[in-house]
PyMOL Python script that loads the backbone (N, CA, C, O; Angstrom):
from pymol import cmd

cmd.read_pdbstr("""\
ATOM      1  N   UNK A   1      43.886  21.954 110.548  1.00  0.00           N
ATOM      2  CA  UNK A   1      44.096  20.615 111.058  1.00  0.00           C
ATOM      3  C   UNK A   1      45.575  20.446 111.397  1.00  0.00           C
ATOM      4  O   UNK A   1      46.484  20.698 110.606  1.00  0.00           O
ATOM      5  N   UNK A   2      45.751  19.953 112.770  1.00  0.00           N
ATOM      6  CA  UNK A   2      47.470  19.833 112.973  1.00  0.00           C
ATOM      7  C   UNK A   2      47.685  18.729 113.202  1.00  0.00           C
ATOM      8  O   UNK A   2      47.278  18.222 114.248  1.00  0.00           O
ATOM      9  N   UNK A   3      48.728  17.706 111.846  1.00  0.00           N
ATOM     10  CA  UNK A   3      49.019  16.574 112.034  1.00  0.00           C
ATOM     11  C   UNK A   3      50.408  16.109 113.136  1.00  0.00           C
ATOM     12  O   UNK A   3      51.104  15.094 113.121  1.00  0.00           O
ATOM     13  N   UNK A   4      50.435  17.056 113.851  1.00  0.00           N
ATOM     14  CA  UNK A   4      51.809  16.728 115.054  1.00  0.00           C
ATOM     15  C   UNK A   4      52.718  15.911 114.135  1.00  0.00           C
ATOM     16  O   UNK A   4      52.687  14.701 113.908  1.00  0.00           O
ATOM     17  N   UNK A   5      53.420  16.725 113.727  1.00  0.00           N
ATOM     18  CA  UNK A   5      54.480  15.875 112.753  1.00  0.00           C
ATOM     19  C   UNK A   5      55.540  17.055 112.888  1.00  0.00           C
ATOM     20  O   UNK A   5      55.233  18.165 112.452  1.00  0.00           O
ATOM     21  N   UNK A   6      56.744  16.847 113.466  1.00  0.00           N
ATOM     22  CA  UNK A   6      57.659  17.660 114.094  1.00  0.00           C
ATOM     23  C   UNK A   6      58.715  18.127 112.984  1.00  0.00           C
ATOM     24  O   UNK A   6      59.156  17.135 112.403  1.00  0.00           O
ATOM     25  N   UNK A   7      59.196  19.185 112.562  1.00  0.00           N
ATOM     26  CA  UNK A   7      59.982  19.559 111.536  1.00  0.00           C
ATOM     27  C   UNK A   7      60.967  20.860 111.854  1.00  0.00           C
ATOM     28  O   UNK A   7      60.491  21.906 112.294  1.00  0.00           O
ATOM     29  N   UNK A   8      61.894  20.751 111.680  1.00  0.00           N
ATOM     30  CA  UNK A   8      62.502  21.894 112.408  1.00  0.00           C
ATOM     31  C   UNK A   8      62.357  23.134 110.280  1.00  0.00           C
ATOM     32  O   UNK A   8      61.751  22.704 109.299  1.00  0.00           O
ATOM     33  N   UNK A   9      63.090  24.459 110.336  1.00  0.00           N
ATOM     34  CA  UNK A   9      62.645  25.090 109.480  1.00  0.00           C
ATOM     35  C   UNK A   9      61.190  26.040 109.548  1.00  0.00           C
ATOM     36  O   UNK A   9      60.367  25.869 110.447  1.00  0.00           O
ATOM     37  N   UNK A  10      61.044  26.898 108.631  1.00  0.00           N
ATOM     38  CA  UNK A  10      61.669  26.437 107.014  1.00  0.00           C
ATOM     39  C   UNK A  10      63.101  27.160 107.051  1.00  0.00           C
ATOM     40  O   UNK A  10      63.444  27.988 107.895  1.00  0.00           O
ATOM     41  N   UNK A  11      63.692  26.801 106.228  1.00  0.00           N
ATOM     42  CA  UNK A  11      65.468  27.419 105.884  1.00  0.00           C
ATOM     43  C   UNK A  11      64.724  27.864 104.582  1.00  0.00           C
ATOM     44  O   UNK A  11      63.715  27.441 104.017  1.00  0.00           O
ATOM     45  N   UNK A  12      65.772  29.077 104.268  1.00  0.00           N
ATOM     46  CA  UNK A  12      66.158  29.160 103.049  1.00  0.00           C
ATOM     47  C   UNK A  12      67.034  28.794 102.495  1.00  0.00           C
ATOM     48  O   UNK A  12      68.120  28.631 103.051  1.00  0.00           O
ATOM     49  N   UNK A  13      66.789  28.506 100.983  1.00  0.00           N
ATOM     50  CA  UNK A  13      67.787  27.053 100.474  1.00  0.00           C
ATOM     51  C   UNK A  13      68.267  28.237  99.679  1.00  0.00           C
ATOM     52  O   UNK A  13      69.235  28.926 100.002  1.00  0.00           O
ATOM     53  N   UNK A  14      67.312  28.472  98.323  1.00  0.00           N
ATOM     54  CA  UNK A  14      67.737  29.432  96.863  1.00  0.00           C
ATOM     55  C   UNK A  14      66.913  30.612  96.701  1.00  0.00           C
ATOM     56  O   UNK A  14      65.717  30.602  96.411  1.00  0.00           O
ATOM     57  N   UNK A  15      67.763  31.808  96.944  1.00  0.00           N
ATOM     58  CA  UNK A  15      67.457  33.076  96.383  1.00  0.00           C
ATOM     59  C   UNK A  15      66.954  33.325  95.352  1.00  0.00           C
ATOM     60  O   UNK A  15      67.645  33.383  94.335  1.00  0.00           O
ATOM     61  N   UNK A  16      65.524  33.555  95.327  1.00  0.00           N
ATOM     62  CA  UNK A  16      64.800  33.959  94.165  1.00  0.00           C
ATOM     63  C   UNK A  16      66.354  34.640  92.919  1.00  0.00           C
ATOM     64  O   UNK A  16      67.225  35.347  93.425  1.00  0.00           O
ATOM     65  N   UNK A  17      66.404  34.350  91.716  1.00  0.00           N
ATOM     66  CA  UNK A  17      67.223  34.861  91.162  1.00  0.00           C
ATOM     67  C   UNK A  17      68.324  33.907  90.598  1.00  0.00           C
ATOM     68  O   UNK A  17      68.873  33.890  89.496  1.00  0.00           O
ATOM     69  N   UNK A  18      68.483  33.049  91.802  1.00  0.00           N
ATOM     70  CA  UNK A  18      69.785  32.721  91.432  1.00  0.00           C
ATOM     71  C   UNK A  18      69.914  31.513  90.431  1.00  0.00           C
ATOM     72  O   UNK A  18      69.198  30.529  90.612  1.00  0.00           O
ATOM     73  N   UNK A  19      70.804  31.551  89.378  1.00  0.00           N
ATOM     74  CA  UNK A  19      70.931  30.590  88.452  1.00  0.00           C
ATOM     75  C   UNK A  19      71.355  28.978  88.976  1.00  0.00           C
ATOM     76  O   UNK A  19      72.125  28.562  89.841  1.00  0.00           O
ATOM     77  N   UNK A  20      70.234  28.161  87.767  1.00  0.00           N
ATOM     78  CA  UNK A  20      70.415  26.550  88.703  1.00  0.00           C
ATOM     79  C   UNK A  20      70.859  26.038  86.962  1.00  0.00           C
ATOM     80  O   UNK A  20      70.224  26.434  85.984  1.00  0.00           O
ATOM     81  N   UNK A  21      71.964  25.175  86.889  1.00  0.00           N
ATOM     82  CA  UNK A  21      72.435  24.439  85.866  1.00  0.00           C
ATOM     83  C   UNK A  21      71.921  23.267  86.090  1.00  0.00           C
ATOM     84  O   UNK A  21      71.894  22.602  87.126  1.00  0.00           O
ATOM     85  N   UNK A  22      71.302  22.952  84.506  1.00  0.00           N
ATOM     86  CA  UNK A  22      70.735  21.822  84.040  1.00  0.00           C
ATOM     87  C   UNK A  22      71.680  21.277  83.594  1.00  0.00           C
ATOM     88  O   UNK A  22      72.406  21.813  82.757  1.00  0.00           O
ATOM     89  N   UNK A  23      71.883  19.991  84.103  1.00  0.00           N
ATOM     90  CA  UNK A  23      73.392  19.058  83.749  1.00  0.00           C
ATOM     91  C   UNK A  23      73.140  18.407  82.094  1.00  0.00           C
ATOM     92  O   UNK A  23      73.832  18.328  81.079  1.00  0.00           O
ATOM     93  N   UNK A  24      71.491  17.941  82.558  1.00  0.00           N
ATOM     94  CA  UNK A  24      71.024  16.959  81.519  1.00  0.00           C
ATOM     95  C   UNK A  24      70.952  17.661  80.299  1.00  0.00           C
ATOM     96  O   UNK A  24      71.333  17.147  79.247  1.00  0.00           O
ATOM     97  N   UNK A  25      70.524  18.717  80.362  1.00  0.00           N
ATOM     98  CA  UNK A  25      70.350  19.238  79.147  1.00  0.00           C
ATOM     99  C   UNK A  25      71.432  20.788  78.443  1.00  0.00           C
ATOM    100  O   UNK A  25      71.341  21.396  77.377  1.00  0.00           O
ATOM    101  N   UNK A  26      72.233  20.932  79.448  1.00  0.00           N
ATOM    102  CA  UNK A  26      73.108  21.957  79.326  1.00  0.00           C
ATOM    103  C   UNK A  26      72.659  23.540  79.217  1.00  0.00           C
ATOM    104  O   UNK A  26      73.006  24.377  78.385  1.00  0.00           O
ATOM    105  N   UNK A  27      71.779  23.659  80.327  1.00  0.00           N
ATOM    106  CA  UNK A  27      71.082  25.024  79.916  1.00  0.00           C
ATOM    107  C   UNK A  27      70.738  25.513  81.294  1.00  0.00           C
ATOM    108  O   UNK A  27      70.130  24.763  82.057  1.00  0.00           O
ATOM    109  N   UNK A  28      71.146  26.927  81.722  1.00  0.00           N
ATOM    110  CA  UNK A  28      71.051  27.665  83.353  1.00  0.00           C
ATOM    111  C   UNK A  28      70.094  28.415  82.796  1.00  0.00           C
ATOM    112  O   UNK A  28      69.951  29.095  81.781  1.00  0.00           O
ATOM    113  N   UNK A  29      69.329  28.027  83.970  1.00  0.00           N
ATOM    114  CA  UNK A  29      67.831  28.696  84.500  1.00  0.00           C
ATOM    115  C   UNK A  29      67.832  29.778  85.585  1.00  0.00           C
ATOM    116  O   UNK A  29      68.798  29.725  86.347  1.00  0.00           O
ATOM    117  N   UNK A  30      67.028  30.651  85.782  1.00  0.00           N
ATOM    118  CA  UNK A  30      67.401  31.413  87.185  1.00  0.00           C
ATOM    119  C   UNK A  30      65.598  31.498  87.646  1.00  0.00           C
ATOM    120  O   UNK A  30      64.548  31.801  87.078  1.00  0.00           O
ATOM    121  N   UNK A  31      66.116  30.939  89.285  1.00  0.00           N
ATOM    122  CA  UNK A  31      64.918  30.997  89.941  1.00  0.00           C
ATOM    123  C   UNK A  31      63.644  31.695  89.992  1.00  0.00           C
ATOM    124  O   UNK A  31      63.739  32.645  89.214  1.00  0.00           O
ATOM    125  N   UNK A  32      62.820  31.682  90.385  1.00  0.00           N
ATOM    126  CA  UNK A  32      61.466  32.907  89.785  1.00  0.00           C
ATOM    127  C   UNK A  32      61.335  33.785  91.763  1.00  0.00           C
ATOM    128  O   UNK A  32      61.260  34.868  92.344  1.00  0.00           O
ATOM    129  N   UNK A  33      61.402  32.073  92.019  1.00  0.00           N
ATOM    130  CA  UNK A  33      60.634  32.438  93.579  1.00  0.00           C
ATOM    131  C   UNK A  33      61.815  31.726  95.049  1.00  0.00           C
ATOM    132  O   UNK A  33      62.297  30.594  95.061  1.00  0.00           O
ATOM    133  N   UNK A  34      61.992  32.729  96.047  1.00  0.00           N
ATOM    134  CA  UNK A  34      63.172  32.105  96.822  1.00  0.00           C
ATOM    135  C   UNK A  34      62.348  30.232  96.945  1.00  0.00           C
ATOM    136  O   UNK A  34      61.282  29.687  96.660  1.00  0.00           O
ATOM    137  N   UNK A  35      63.605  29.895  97.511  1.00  0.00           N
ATOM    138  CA  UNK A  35      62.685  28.003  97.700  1.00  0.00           C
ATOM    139  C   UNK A  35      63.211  27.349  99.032  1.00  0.00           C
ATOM    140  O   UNK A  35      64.369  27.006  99.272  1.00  0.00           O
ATOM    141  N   UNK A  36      62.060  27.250  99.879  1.00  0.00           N
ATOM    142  CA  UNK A  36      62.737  26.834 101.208  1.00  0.00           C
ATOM    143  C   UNK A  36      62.483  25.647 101.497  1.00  0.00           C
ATOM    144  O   UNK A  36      61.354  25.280 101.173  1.00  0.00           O
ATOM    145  N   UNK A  37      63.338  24.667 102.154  1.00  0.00           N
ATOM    146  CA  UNK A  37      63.402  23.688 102.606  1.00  0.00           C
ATOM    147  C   UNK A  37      63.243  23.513 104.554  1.00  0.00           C
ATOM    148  O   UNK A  37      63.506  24.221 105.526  1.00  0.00           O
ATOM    149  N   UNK A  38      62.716  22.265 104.336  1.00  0.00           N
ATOM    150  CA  UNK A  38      62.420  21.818 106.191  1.00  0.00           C
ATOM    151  C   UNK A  38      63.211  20.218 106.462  1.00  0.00           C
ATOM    152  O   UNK A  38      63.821  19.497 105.673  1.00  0.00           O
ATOM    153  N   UNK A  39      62.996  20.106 107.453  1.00  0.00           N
ATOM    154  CA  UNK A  39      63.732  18.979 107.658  1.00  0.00           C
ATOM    155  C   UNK A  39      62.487  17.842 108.736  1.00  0.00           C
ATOM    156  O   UNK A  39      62.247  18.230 109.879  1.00  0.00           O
ATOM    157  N   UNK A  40      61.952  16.788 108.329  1.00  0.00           N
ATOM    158  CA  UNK A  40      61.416  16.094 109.353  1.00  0.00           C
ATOM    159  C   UNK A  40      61.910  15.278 110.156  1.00  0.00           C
ATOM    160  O   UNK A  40      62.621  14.454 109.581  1.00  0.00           O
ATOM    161  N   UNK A  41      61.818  15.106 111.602  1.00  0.00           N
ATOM    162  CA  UNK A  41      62.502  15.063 112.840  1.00  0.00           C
ATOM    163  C   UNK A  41      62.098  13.420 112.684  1.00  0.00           C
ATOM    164  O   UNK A  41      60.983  13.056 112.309  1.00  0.00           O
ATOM    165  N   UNK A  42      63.348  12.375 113.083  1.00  0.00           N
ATOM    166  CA  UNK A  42      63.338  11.003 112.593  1.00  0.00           C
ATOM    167  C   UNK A  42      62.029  10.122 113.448  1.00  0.00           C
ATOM    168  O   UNK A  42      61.388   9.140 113.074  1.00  0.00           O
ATOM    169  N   UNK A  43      61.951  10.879 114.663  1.00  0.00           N
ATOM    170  CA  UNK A  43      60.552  10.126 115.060  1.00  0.00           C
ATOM    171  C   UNK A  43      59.231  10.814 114.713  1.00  0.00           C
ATOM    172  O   UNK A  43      58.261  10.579 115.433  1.00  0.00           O
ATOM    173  N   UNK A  44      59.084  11.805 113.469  1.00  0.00           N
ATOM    174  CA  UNK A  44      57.727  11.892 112.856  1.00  0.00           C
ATOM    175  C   UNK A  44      57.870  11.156 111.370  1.00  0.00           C
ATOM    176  O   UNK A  44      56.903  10.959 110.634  1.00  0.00           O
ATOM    177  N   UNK A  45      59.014  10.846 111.107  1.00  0.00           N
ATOM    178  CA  UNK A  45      58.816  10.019 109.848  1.00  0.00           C
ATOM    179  C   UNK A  45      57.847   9.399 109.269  1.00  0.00           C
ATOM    180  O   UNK A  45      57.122   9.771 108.346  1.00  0.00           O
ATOM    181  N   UNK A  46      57.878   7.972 110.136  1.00  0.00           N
ATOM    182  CA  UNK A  46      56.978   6.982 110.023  1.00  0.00           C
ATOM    183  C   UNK A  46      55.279   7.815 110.173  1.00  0.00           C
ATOM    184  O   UNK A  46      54.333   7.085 109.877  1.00  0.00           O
ATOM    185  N   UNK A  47      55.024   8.915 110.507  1.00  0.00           N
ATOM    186  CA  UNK A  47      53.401   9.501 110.568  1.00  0.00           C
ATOM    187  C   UNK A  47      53.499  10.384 109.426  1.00  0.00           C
ATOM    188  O   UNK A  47      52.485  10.524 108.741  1.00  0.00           O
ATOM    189  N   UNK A  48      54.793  11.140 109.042  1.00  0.00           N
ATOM    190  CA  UNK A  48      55.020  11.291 107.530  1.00  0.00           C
ATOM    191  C   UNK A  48      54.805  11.192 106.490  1.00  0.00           C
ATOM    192  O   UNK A  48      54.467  12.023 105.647  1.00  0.00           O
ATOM    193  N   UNK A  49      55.059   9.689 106.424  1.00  0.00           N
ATOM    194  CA  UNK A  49      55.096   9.019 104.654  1.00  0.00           C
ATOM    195  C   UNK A  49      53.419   8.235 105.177  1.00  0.00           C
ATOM    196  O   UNK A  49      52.738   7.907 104.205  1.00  0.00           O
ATOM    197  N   UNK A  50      52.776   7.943 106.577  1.00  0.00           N
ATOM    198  CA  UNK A  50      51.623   7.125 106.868  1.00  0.00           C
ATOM    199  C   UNK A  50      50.423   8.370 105.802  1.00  0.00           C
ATOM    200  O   UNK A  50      49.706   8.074 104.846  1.00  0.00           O
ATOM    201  N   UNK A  51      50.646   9.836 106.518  1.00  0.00           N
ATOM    202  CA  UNK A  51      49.866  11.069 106.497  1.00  0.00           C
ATOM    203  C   UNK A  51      50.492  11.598 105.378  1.00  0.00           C
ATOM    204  O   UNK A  51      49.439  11.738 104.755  1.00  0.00           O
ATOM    205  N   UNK A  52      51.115  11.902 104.805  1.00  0.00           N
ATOM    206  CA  UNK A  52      51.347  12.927 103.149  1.00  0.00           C
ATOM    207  C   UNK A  52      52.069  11.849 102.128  1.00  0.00           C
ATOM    208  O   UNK A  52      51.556  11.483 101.071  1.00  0.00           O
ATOM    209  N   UNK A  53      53.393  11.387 102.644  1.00  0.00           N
ATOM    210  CA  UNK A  53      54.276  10.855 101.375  1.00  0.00           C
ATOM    211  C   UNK A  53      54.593  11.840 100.224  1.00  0.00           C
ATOM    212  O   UNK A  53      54.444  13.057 100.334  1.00  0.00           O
ATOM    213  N   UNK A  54      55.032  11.230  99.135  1.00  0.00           N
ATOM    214  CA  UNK A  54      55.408  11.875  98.577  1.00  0.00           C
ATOM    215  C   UNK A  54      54.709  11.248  96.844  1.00  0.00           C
ATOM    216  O   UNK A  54      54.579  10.052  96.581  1.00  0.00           O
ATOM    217  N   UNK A  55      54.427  12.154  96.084  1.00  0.00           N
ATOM    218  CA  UNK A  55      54.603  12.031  94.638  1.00  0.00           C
ATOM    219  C   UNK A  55      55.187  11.374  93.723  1.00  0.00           C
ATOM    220  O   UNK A  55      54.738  10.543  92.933  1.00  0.00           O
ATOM    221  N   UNK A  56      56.668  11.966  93.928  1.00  0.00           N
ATOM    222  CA  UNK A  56      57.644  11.870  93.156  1.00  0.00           C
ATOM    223  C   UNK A  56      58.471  10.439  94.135  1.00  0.00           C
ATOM    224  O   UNK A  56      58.829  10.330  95.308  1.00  0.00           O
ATOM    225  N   UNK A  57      58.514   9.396  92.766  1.00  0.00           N
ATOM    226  CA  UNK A  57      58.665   7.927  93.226  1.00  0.00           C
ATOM    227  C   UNK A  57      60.139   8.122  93.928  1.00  0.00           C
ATOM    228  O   UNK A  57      60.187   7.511  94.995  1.00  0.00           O
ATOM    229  N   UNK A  58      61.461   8.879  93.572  1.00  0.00           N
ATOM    230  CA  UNK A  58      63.002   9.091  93.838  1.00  0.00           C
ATOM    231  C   UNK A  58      62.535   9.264  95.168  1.00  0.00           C
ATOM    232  O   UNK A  58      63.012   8.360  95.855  1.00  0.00           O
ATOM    233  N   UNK A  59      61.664  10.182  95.979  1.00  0.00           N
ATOM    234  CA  UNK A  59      61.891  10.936  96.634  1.00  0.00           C
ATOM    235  C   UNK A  59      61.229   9.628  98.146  1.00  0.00           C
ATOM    236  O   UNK A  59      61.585   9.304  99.279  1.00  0.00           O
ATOM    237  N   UNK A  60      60.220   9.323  97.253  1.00  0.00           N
ATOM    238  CA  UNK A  60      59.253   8.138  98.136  1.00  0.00           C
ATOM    239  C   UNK A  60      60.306   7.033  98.490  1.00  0.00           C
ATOM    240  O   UNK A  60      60.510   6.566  99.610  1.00  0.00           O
ATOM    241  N   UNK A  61      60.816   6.768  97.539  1.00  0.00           N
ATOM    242  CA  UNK A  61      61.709   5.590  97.844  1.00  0.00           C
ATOM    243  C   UNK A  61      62.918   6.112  98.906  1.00  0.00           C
ATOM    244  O   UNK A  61      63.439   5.317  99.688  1.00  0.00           O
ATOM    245  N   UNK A  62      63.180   7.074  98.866  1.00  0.00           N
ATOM    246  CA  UNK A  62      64.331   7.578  99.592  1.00  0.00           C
ATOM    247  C   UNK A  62      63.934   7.425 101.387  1.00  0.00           C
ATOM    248  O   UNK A  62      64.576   6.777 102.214  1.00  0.00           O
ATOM    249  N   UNK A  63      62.712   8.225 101.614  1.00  0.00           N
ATOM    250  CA  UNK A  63      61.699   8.379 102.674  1.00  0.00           C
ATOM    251  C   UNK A  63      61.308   6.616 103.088  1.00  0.00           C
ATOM    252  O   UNK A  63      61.076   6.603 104.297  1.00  0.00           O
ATOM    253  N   UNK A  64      61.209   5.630 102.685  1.00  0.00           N
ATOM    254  CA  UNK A  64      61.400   4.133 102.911  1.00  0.00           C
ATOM    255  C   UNK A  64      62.539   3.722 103.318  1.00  0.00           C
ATOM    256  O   UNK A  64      62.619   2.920 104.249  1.00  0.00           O
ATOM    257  N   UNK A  65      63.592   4.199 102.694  1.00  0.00           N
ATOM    258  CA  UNK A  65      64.760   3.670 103.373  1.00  0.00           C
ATOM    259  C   UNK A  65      64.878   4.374 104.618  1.00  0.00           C
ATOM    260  O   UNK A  65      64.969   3.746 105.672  1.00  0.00           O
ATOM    261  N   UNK A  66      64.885   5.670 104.580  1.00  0.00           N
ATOM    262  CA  UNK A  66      65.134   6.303 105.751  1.00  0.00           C
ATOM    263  C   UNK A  66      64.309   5.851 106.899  1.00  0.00           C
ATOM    264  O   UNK A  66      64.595   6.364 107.981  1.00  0.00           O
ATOM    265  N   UNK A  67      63.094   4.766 106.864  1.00  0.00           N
ATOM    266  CA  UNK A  67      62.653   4.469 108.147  1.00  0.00           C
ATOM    267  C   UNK A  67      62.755   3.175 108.087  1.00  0.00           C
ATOM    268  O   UNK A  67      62.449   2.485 109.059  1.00  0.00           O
TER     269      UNK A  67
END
""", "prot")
cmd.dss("prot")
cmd.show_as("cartoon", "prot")
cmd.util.cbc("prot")
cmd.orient("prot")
């Protein structure tokens, strides 16, 4: 199914491996699996958050302002 929702990517962000510091709790982790990121193009937004959204409330709320 193709929801025409325009995204440039994927990038690679983090090299499987590489250590990520936990601020909150003071303790470095190292990645399992590389982790890539995309970017959605400002006029598929709004069919975006209509068609998937997000889970995680930080991230939802962020995706609201941005349109």
């Amino acid at each position: 199914m193709k929801l025409n929702i325009e995204v440039t990517g994927p990038h690679l962000g983090v090299k499987k491996g590489t250590p990520i510091y936990d601020k909150k709790i003071g303790k470095t982790y190292y990645t399992t699996k590389d982790a890539y990121y995309l970017y959605i193009r400002a006029n598929s937004r709004r069919k975006f958050a209509e068609l998937i959204g997000f889970t995680i409330k930080r991230k939802m709320e962020k995706l609201m302002k941005a349109l």
